[in-house]
C-alpha positions, 0 to 999 in steps of 0.5 A: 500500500505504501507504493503508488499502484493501480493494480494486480497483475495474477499468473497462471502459473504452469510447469512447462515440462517442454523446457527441461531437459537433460542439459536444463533441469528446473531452477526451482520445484514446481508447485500447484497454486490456487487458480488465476481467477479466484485467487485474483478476485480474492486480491481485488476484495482484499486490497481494493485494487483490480487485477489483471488475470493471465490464463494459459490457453492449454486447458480443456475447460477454457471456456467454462473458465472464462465464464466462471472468470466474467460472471462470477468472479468479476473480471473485465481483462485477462491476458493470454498465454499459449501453450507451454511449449510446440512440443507434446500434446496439449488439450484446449483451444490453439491461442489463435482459437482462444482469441477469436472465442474471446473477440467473438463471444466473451465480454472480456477485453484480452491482451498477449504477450511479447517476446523480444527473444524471439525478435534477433537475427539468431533466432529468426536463422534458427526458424529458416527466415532472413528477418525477425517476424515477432513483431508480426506476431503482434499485428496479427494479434492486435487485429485478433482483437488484443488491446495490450501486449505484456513482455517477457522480463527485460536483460537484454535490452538491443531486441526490445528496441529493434522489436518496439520499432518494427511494431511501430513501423508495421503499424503505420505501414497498415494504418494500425493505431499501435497498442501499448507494451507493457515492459517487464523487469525483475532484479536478481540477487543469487545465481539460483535466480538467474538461472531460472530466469534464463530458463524461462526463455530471457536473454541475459547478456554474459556481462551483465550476469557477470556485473550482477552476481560479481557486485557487492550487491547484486540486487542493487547492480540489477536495479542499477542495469535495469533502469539503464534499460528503461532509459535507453528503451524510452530514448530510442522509442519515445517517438515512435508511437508505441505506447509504452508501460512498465511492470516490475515482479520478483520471481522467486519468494527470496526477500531480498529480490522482493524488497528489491522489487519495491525500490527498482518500481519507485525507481522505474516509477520516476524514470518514466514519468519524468521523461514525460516532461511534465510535473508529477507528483504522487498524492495519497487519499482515502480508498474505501474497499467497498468502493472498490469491490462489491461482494457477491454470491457464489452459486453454490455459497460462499462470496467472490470479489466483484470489482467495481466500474474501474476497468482493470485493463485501463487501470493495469496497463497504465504504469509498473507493476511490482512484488511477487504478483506483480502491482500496476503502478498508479499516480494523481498528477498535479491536476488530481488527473488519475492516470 
């Protein structure tokens, strides 16, 4: 509560067996948490503050599933994930069938995610193509009906920049209003946690791990890293017309990556505001819970958070999001505009 956030982003956390294998065995155990939406209506009822919810698309029950997260559990904005891996066999709709099910049938606003990794030549060689096509990937999404995109944590910082760009350019040669990224960071402090987060797919860049875990303080070198990221990201690209987001999150439950969470936000925080060029301020005041959310019944007993008219989409989307679940930054500018 002593950050100025909008929101909740809540994970649908899921094992990935498709990344391990002999050479690359999980950093950290999987364990089976409380499902993404009811969790997510329970943290909207307790904090006052919506929630953006991720669901995976590789369930057998995706559309129950959205029916539960709309109707009864309250939710307006979910965001969606594709199944963990092209390999083995996964029940549930294909994320294109996701999409179309949502923009068709569902009153649920989505997003997707966007994954710079995949935006280098050395990948794109790998898939037998001369150019990069992620942000392709992204434009064939916004016309799906995606409104927002949320990237994979940011360590290398050269393929955001080249992937931000394309996305705006293709959007202008399609006459395509860009939609906003939201762009993820996450400090580390230990090799365990910088191996798992290069087990999920993030670029790290050798020395930058080296400076990090070789720093007195490794939490603070990352924090350090990271804001020079943002920096560099919003000078190449804040001219191009892509609107741009930040959201901060820890991985791991290690308390000093969490607390290192809270200040890399309050630092990323001011990073992107001042470079608006405009005065800001954060101001605190009075938010009852219930005007935040309304309780209802449940079918079979019981009560959910519903939340209130805020619509989390806006309300996630327009700043950084931090701690383990990632909270959506919100300020009162000098005008007590909300944004």
């Amino acid at each position: 509560r002593a950050l100025a956030t909008d929101g909740f982003i809540v994970y649908d956390i899921q094992d990935e067996p498709g990344r391990a294998d002999a050479e690359s065995a999980r950093p950290f155990p999987f364990r089976k948490l409380m499902d993404s939406s009811p969790y997510a209506a329970l943290l909207a009822r307790t904090s006052g503050k919506p929630c953006l919810v991720y669901k995976c698309v590789a369930d057998e029950h995706f559309d129950d599933w959205l029916s539960t997260a709309s109707k009864e559990h309250g939710h307006t904005a979910i965001n969606l994930v594709g199944r963990p891996s092209s390999d083995g066999v996964y029940q549930g709709p294909t994320l294109a069938d996701a999409m179309e099910t949502i923009h068709t049938k569902s009153p649920l606003k989505f997003g997707c995610v966007c994954i710079a990794e995949r935006h280098t030549l050395e990948s794109a060689r790998a898939r037998g193509k001369d150019y990069p096509t992620e942000h392709l990937n992204m434009v064939r999404k916004v016309e799906a009906g995606a409104e927002w995109f949320i990237s994979q944590a940011v360590y290398d910082v050269e393929p955001t920049i080249r992937l931000l760009k394309d996305y705006a350019a293709t959007c202008r040669q399609r006459g395509i209003a860009p939609k906003k990224v939201v762009l993820t960071f996450a400090p580390v402090s230990r090799p365990k946690t910088m191996n798992f987060i290069k087990w999920l797919g993030v670029k790290v860049p050798e020395d930058v791990e080296t400076d990090i875990l070789q720093a007195d303080s490794p939490v603070e070198k990352s924090i350090q890293i990271l804001c020079s990221h943002l920096e560099s990201i919003l000078s190449e690209c804040s001219n191009i017309g892509v609107p741009l987001g930040i959201s901060c999150e820890s991985v791991s439950i290690f308390k000093v990556e969490i607390d290192g969470v809270h200040e890399l936000f309050r630092r990323l925080q001011s990073i992107l505001m001042d470079h608006r060029k405009s005065p800001w301020k954060v101001q605190w005041v009075d938010f009852p819970l219930a005007a935040a959310v309304q309780e209802v019944e449940q079918p079979r007993g019981g009560v959910v958070a519903k939340p209130s008219t805020m619509d989390p989409a806006l309300a996630a989307l327009l700043g950084a999001l931090t701690g383990g679940l990632l909270v959506g930054v919100g300020l009162i500018l000098g005008d007590k505009k909300k944004v």
